[in-house]
N, C-alpha and C positions, 0 to 999 in steps of 0.2 A: 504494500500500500504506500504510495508514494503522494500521493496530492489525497485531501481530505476536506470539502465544501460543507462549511457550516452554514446554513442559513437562518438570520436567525440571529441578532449581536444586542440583542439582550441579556438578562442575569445567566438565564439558560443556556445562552450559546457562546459566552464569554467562558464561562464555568467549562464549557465543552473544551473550548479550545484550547483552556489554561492545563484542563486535565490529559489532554493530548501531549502537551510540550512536557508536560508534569511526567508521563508515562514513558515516554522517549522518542516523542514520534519528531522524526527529523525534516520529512519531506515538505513539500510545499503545502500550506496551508491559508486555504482562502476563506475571504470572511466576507457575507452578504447581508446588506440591512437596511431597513430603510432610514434606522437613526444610530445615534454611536450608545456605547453603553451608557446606563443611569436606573439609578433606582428607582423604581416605581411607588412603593408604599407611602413615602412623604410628600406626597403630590396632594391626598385629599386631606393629610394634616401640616405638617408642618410649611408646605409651601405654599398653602395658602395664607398660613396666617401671615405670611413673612418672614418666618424663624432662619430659610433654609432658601436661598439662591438657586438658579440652573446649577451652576459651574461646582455647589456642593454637591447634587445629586449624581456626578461623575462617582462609576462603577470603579474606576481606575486610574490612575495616573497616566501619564505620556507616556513614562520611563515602563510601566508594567506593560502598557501595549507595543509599545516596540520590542521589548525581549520575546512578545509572540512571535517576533519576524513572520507575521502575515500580511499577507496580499489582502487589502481592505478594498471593497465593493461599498461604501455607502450613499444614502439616499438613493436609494435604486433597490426599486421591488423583483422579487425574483416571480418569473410570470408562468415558470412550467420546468415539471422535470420530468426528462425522457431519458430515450438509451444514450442522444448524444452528451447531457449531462442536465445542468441547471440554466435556463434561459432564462436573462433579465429582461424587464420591462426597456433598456434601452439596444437592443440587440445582441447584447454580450451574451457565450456558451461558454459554461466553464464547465470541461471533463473532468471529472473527478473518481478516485478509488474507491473512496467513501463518502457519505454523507449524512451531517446532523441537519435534521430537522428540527428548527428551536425558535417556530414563524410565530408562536404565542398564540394570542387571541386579541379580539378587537371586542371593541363594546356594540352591546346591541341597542337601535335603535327604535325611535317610536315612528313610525309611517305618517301618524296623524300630523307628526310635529316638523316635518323634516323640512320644509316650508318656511316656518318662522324661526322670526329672530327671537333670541333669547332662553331659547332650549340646549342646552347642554348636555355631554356626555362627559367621561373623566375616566380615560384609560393612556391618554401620553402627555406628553410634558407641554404638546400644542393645547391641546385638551387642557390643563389645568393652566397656561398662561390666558388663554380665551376666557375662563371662570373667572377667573381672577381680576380681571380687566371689568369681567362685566359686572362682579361684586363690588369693585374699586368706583363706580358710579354715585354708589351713597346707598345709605338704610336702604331698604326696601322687602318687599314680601317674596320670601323664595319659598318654594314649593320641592319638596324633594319625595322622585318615584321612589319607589325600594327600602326600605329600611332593611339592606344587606349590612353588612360591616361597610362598604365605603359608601352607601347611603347615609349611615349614622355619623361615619366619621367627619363625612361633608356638613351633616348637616350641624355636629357639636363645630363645628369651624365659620362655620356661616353666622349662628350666635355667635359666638364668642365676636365677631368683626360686626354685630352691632343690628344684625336683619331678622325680621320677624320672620319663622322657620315652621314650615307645615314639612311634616312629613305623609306620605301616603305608601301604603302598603297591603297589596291583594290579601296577604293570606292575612287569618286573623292572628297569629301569634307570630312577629317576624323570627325570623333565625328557627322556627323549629324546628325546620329538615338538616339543620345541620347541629346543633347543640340540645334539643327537644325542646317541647312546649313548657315544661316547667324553667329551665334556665330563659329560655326565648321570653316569657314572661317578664324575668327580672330585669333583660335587658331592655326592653320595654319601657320600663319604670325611669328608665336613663333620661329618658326624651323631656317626661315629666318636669324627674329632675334638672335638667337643665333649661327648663324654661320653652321648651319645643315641644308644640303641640301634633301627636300621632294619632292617624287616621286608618286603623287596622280593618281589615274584613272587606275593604269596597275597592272596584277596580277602579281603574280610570277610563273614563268613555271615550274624552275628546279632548282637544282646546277652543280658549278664546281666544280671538285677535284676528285681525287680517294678516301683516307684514309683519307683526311681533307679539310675542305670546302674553294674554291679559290676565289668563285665569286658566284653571284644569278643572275638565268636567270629569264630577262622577257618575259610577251607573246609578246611582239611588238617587239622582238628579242635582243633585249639590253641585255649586262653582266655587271651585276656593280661589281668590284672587293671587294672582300671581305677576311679580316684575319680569321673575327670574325662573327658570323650571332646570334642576337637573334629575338628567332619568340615569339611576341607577338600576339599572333592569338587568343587569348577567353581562356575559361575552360569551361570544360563537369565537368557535377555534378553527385559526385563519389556515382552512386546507383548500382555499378555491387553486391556487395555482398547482396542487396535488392530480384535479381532472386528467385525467391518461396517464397516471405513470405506473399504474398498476399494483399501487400500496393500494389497502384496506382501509377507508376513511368512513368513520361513521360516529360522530361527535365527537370529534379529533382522530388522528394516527393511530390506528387500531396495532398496539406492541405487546411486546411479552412480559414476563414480570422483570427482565432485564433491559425494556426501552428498548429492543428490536424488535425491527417489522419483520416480514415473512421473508425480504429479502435482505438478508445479514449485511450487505452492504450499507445498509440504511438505517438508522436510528433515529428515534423522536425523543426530546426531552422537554421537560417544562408544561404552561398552562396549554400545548395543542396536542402533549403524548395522552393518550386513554391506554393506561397498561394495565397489566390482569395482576390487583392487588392480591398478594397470597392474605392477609390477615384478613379483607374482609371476603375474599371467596368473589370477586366479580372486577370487572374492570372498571376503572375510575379515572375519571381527569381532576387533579389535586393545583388546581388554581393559586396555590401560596406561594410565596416568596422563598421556604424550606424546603418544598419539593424541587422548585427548579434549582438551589443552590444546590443540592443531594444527590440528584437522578444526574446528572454529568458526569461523574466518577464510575456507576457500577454501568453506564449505557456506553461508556468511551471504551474500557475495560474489555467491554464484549465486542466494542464492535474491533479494535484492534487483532483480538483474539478470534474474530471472523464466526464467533458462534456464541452463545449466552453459555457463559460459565459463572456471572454472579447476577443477584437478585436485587431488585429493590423490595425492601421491604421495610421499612419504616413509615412509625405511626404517620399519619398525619398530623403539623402541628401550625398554630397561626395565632399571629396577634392583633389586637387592635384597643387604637385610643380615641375614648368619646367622651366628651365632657369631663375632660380631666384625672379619667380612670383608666385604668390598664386593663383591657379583657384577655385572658389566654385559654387557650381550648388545642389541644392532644388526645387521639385516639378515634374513639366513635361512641357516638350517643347512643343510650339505650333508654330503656323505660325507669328502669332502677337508680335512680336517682338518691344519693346521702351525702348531706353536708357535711364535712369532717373537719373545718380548720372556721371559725367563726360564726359569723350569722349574717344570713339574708338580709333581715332589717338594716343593717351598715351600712353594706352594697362593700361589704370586704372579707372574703370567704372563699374556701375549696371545696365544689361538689365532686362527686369523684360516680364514672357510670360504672356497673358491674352487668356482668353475663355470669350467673349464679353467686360464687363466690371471686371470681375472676375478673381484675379489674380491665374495663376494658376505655374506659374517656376519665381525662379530667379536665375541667374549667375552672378558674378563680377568677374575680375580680380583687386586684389591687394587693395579691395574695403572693408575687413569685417566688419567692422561696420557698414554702409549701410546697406551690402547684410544681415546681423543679423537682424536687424531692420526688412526688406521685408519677411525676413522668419519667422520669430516668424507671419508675417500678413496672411503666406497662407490659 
């Protein structure tokens, strides 16, 4: 294997390439993106409020990316990969031995809204300078879709700079497919507490405005007025330019539990791998910031070695900061829910989930040492 095309130069495909040079691999190594590396996570916290510049959100120094000695491809999308290799959006073919696939995901958006001004999404660093600008206008009434983690996070950040904060959210308990309905409750309570009033249980039907958006309609007929709208509604994992190349794509790059696809030449890492988790028994795409730093080691590993000889298999773990608290959650929710390190009422505690006697999630708020402890046990 002599050339190896990473596409892909985010956390996940930086990590690829670092674990390549890391492992011994000498040949030519090419790098394809449409932006250069940066952290994502402080986009819906800290650089909004200000705390945190572009130029801090750099993955890397100069000096670490030149010891890649890679062939850098940026701002240019890669448009297709076939037998002759990876084609860019500007005509360029790169043949390669091998290949990381590390394209991410893109945020999804609203159909109704795509039209007006002043609808937002918040998945790149354009994405959070555009919010930013348009929260930089003055007070005003934002509306926020999703109470996922970076719906909440947006939206304790949008207070905190001073704007009166609706949140809306379809399901009735937010977070419970991922933490259950008893923690998804608590964090619930956050919104309250922060002075952000939350709209659980009702979809959103439509907007107001012609040229810019005035208000979000719900189904139960309500218009909540709105300056500002950010939809935090998920991301679809970016396999369009995957059409003909003969991978398995079906809500991301269908891998094994070692990040290879069916053709060992090829690997997926990060928020567009779906690889066949062994601890929960089915394939999962793990959206954190942990998984993409993680799966680069045991997916480079294999593909080097031309066939899976190690596993990913590590919990799922993820953080987030809303209204001035630290949330952390490891492993997988279950029904069985005990609080073991403080109390609810606080909002500073470890619940820890169990399958019989067998710990299998743990959550804290404001709690990490504890929750450190229970997680190094799963």
């Amino acid at each position: 294997m002599r050339t190896v095309a990473v596409v892909g130069t985010s956390l996940a495909g930086l990590r690829a390439a670092q674990e390549l040079r890391g492992r011994g691999f000498d040949g030519r190594l090419v790098m394809i993106g449409a932006e250069p590396p940066y952290d994502r996570p402080p986009l819906s916290k800290d650089f909004l409020l200000g705390k945190v510049s572009a130029e801090d959100l750099a993955l890397a120094g100069q000096d670490d990316l030149a010891a890649l000695d890679a062939e850098w491809h940026l701002g240019v999308r890669a448009e297709r990969l076939g037998a002759a290799g990876v084609t860019l959006e500007d005509g360029t073919t790169i043949a390669a031995d091998g290949y990381v696939v590390a394209t991410g995901a893109a945020a999804r958006t609203l159909d109704a809204a795509r039209k007006l001004n002043g609808v937002h999404t918040l998945r790149t660093l354009d994405d959070a300078v555009s919010l930013k600008q348009g929260l930089a206008a003055g007070p005003g009434s934002v509306v926020v879709i999703g109470a996922g983690f970076i719906g909440a996070e947006v939206a304790s950040a949008c207070r905190l700079l001073g704007h009166d904060v609706t949140v809306i959210e379809a399901m009735p308990v937010p977070l419970a497919p991922v933490i259950g309905p008893e923690m998804g409750t608590v964090c619930a309570g956050l919104h309250a507490e922060g002075d952000v009033r939350l709209i659980a249980g009702v979809p959103v039907a439509g907007f107001a405005g012609a040229d810019r958006v005035t208000g979000v309609r719900l189904a139960d007929g309500r218009e909540i007025p709105a300056d500002l709208v950010v939809a935090g509604v998920g991301a679809r994992p970016a396999t369009e330019w995957l059409t003909g190349s003969g991978l398995a794509v079906d809500d991301g790059v269908l891998v094994d539990s070692g990040c290879v696809t069916a053709n060992p030449r090829v690997i997926a890492v990060g928020d567009v791998a779906r690889y066949r988790c062994r601890l929960r028994g089915r394939r999962v795409r793990a959206e954190h910031w942990t998984a993409a730093n993680e799966q680069a080691g045991v997916a480079v590993a294999n593909l080097l070695a031309g066939e899976t000889v190690t596993h990913f298999a590590r919990h799922g773990y993820f953080w987030s900061d809303q209204y001035g608290r630290r949330l952390q959650f490891a492993g997988v929710a279950t029904e069985d829910v005990r609080i073991v390190e403080g109390d609810v009422a606080s909002k500073r505690f470890v619940a820890t989930y169990h399958r019989g006697e067998s710990l299998a999630g743990v959550f804290a708020i404001d709690s990490p040492r504890p929750f450190t402890r229970l997680r190094r046990a799963l």
